[in-house]
N, C-alpha and C positions, 0 to 999 in steps of 0.2 A: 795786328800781325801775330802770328801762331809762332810757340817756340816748342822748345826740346821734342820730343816725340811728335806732339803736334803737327809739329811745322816738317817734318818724316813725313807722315802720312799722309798732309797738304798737300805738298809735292808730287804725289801718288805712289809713294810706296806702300804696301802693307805688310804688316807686323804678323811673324808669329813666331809665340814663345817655343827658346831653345828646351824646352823641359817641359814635364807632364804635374811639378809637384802641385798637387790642389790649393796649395793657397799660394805660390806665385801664377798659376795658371786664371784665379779670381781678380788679383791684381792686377795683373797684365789686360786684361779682359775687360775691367772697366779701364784701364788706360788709354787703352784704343785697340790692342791687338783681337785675331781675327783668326786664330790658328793658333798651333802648336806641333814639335814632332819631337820624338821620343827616340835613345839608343841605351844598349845596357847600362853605360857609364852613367846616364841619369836615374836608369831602375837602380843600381846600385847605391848611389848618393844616396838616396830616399831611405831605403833598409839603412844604411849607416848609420841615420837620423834615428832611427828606436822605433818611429812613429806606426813603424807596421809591424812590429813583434806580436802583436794580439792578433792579428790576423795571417801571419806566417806561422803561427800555434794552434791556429782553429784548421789550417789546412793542412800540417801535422798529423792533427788528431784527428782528420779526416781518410789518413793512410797515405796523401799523396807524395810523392818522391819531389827532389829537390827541384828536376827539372821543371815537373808540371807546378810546384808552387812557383819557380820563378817565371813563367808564361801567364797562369794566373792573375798574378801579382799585375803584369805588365798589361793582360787585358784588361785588368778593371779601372789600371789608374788612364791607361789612355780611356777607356770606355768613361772615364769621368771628365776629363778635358773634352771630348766630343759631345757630350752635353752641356758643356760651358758652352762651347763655340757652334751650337747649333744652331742657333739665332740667327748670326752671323751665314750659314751654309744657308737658310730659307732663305735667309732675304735679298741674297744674290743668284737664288736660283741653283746652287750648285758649283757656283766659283768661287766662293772663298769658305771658311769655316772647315779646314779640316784637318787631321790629327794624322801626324804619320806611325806608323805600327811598321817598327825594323824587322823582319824576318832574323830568323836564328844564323847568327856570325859564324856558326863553329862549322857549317855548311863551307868555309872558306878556309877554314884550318888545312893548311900543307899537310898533318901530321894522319888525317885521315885517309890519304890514298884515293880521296874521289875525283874521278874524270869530271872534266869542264860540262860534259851531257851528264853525268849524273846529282852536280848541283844544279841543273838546270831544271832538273827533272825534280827535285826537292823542292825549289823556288817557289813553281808551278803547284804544287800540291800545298804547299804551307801557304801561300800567296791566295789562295783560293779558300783556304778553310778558315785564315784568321778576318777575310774581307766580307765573308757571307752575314747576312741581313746586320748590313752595318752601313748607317745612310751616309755619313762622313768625314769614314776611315780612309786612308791612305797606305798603302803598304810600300813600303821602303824596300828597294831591290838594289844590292850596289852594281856598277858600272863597271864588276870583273868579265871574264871570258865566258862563267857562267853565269851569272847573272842576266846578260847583255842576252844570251840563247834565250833564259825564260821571260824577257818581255812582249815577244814577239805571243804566245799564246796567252801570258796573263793578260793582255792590252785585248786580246780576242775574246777571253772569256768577260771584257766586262770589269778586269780588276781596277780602278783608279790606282796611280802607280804614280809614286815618289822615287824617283833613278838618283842615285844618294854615292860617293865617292867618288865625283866627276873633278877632274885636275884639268885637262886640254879639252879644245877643242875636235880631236878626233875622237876622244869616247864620248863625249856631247850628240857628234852626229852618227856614232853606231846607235846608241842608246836610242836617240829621234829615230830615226829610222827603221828599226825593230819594231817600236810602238806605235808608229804611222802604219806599218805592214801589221801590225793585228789589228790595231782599231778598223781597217778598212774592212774588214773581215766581220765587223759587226751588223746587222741588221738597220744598226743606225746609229750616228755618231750625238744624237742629241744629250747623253748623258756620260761622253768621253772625254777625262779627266787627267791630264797629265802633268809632273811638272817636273824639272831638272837641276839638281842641286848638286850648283860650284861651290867648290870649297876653296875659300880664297885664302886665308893667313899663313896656312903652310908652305904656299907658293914664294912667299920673300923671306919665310925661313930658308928655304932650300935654297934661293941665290944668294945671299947672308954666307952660305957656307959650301957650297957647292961653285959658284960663279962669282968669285970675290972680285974681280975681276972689271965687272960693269963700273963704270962712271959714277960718281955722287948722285948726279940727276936721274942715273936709268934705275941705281939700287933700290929696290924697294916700290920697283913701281909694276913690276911684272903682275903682281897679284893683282891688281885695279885695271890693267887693261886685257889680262888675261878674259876676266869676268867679264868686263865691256864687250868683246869680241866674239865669245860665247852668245850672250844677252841678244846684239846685236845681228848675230845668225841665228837665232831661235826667233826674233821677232821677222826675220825678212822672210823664214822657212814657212812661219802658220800663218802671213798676209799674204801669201799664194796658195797655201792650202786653208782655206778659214772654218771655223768649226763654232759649233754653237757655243761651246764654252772655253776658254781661254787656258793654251796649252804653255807656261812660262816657267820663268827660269827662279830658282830659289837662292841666293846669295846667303852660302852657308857659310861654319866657320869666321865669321865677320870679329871676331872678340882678336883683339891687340898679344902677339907673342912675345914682343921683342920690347925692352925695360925703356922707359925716356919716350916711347910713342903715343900721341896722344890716341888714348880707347876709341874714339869715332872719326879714326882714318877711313876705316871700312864702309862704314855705315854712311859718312859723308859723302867718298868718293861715287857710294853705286846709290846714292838719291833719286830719285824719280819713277821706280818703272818696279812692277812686279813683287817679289817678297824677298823681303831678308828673315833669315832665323836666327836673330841675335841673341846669344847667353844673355841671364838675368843680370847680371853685372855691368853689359853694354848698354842693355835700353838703361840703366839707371843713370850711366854717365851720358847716354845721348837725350835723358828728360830732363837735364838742365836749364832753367827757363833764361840762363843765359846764353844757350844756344839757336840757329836757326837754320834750319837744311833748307837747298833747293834742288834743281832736277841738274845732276852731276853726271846721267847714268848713261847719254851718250856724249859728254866732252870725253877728248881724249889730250895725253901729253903731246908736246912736241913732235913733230916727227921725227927727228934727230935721235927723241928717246926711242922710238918705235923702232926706228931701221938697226939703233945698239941691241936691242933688245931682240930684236930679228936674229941680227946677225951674230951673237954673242949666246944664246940662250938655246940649247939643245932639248927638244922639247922633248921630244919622246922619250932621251935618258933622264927627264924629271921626272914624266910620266911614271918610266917603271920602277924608279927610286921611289916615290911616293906613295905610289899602289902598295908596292913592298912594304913600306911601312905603315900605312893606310890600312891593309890585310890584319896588321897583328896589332893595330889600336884595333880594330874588328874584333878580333877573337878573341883577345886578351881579356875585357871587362865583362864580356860573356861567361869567361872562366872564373873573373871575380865575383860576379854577380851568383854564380854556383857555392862558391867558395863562404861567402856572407851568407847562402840559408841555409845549408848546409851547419854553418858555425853557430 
């Protein structure tokens, strides 16, 4: 019998690393993992580490400014994760092995003034320049008002598309929807790639302190069926519309917030189906060989917890509490990541 990770991707889940850094992206890699996705907060960790000061000095000396070293920077170390995991993308044809590439957050900064059609229209234009002759990249678009506008032409043009800051089930199905209405628009769907990443732990942060309210049994459980329910509509949406390569869900944010819970609540609960992109510190605690996963990814709790949870849980003021703060983890390590090459 298969244990820790192992016994993960037994199951059928598949792995890909929460980071780009080249030697957890090696390790991960012969572990079992199959992927990778990338946001500033990891391009920043990285510079922190010292390990790319010769080469943020060579593009310095090159003339280039902070910003285009920090995009640089980000193309090369994704551009070296997709050559890890490109193995992985042949040998399934185009369904797994790929690396996501976050578009510029600062597109979402309040403090710019820009209309919802005009980060839509940035989206569109960066989403196409950093995807071009790149076999497989991912580009990361999050699930704001503008974002949601440009998946409908980047899903046209051909871009393989990561929809990244998804909390409910209503911007799951804008997002599908948008990118079902481009893809159709293509020539041909033999090489359309999509995939949609829940973010699950901040979900029972937010009833933790927002809905204290809920029962012992329903506490803490919003985030595992939230994701189920999602999961669960996106698998019932593309076995009536079926496409040559598998359009799924990504079970992001999986890493433990709350002190006394055990690290592979997450990880356990959505076993079976699709990917997770677990922080390097979760696959470590879930490759314990005294652990063993199975396929959890459609049980659901009680229904008693389901109807409290119904009827207790106001979704859309999670929703825009979350985005809210969802937004300014966005644009904040963007600003750091300026800040660290700049320094």
């Amino acid at each position: 019998m298969a244990h820790g990770l192992a016994s993960l991707i037994a199951c059928g889940t598949r792995l890909w690393l929460d980071s780009v850094d080249p030697d957890l992206v090696r390790a991960n890699h012969a572990a079992g993992a199959t992927g990778a996705t990338s946001n500033p907060v990891i391009i920043a960790d990285l510079i922190k580490t010292g390990r790319f000061d010769h080469r943020i000095t060579d593009l310095m000396a090159a003339g280039h400014d902070d910003t285009t070293i920090a995009w640089t920077l980000t193309d090369e170390l994704v551009g070296h994760a997709q050559n890890i995991f490109r193995d992985a993308w042949v040998s399934s044809q185009g369904n797994d092995g790929w690396v996501s590439f976050e578009l510029d957050p600062l597109l979402e900064d309040p403090g710019t003034g820009r209309t919802d059609d005009e980060r839509a229209e940035h989206y569109v234009e960066l989403g196409r320049q950093w995807s071009a002759n790149q076999s497989n990249r991912m580009i990361k678009v999050p699930a704001t008002p503008g974002g949601i506008r440009a998946l409908e032409p980047l899903a046209a043009a051909g871009v393989p598309l990561n929809v990244t800051l998804i909390f409910t089930l209503r911007q799951y199905e804008a997002a599908r929807d948008a990118v079902w209405r481009g893809a159709r628009q293509r020539p041909t769907l033999d090489s359309f790639k999509s995939v949609y990443s829940v973010f699950v732990s901040r979900i029972d942060v937010y009833t933790e302190k927002h809905v204290p309210q809920l029962s012992p049994a329903a506490q803490g459980m919003l985030a595992i069926v939230n994701a189920k329910r999602v999961w669960a509509a996106n698998h019932a949406f593309w076995s009536a519309h079926p496409t040559p390569l598998a359009q799924e869900i990504v079970f992001a944010s999986t890493g433990v917030k709350q002190e006394g819970v055990d690290p592979c609540r997450y990880v356990a609960a959505l076993a079976g189906a699709d990917i997770q992109t677990n922080p390097p510190a979760t696959n470590k605690a879930a490759n314990d060989p005294a652990r063993t996963f199975s396929r959890q990814v459609d049980v659901m709790p009680p229904a008693a917890v389901l109807t409290e949870l119904d009827r207790t849980v106001d979704m859309q003021a999670m929703e825009d509490r979350l985005m809210a703060e969802g937004i300014e983890k966005f644009v904040t390590p963007q600003r750091t990541l300026l800040s660290l090459i700049a320094g």
